[in-house]
DRENMAR-887330 format. One record per residue: y, x, z of N, C-alpha, C in turn. Coordinates in pm, whole numbers, padded with zeros to 5 digits, always signed. Atoms other than C-alpha are relative to their C-alpha. Layout:
YXZYXZYXZ;...
//
This chain:
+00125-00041-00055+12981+11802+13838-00108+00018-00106;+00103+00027+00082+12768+11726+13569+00044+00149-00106;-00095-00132+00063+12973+12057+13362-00055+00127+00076;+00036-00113-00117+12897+12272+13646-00196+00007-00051;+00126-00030+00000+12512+12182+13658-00049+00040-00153;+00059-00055+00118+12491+12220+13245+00018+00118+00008;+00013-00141+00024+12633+12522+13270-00042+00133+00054;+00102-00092-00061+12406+12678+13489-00187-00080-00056;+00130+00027+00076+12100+12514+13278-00099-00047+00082;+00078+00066-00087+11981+12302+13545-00080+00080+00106;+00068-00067-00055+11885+12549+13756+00078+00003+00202;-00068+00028-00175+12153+12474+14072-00062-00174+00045;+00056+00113-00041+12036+12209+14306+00179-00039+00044;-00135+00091-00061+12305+11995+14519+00024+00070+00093;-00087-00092-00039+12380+12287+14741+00081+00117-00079;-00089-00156+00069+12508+12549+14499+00084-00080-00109;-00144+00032+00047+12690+12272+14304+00112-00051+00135;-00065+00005-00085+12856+12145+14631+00058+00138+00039;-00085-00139-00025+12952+12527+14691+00111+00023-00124;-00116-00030+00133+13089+12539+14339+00116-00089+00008;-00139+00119+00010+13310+12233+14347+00055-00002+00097;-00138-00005-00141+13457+12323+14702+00051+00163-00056;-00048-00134+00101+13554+12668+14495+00112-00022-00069;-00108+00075+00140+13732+12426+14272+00136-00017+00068;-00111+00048-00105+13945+12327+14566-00028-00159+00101;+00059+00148-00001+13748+11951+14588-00109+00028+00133;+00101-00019-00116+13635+11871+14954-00082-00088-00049;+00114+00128-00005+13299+11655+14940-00065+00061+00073;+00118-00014-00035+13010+11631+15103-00116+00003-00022;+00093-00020+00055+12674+11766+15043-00093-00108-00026;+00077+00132-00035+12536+11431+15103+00034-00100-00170;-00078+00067+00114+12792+11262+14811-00090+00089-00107;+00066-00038+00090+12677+11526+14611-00129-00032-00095;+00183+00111+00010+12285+11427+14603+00053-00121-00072;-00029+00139+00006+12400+11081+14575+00050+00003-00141;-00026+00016+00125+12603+11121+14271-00079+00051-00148;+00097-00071+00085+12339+11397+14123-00114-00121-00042;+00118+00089+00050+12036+11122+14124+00081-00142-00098;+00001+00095+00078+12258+10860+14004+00059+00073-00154;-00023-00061+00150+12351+11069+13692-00158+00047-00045;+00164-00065+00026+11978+11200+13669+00012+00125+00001;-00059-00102-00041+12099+11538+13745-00122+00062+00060;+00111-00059-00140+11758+11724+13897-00028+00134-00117;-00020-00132-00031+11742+12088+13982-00171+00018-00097;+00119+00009+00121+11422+12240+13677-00058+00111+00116;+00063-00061-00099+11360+12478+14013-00003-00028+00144;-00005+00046-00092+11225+12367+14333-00013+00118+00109;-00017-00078-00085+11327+12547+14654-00145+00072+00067;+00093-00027-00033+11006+12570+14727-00054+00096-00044;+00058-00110+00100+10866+12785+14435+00071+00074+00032;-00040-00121+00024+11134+13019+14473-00069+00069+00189;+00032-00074-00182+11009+13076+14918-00137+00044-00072;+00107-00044+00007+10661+13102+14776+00022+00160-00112;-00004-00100+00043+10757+13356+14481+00083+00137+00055;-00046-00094-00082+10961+13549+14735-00095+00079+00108;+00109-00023-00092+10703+13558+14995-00105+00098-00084;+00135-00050+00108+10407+13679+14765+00081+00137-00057;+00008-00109-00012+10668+13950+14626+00037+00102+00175;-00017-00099-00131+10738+14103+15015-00148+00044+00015;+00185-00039-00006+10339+14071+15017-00073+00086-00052;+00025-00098+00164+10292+14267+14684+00052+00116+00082;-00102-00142+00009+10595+14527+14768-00042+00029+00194;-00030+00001-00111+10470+14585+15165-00057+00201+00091;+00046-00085-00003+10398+14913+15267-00143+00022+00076;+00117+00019-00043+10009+15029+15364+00019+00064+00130;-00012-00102-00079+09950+15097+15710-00129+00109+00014;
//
C-alpha cells in the first residue's frame, strides 16, 4: 500500500488506493484501508474538497451566457 500511494506522489486518498489493491487481486475493505493509511502516516497532499470547489468554480467560469 504504501508503494502504491508513493507512486502516485501522495495524491490518492484511501479510495483510489483501495480500488488499486482490489486490481491487484487483494479483497479489503475501505475501512482497513484508512486504518492502516493513518497508522503508517499515509495522508492524501489533496483534499476532496478542493478538488468539488475547483470543479465547481470551473463549470461557473466555462457556463454559457443566457
Amino acid at each position: 500500500m504504501p508503494q502504491t500511494f508513493n507512486e502516485n506522489k501522495g495524491r490518492y486518498g484511501y479510495g483510489r488506493i483501495t480500488a488499486e489493491v482490489r486490481k491487484k487481486g487483494i479483497i479489503i475493505n475501505h475501512k482497513t484501508v484508512l486504518k492502516l493509511m493513518h497508522e503508517s502516516n499515509l495522508y492524501s497532499s489533496v483534499s476532496g474538497s478542493s478538488i468539488f470547489w475547483r470543479l465547481a468554480q470551473f463549470f461557473l467560469d466555462n457556463r454559457i451566457p443566457s
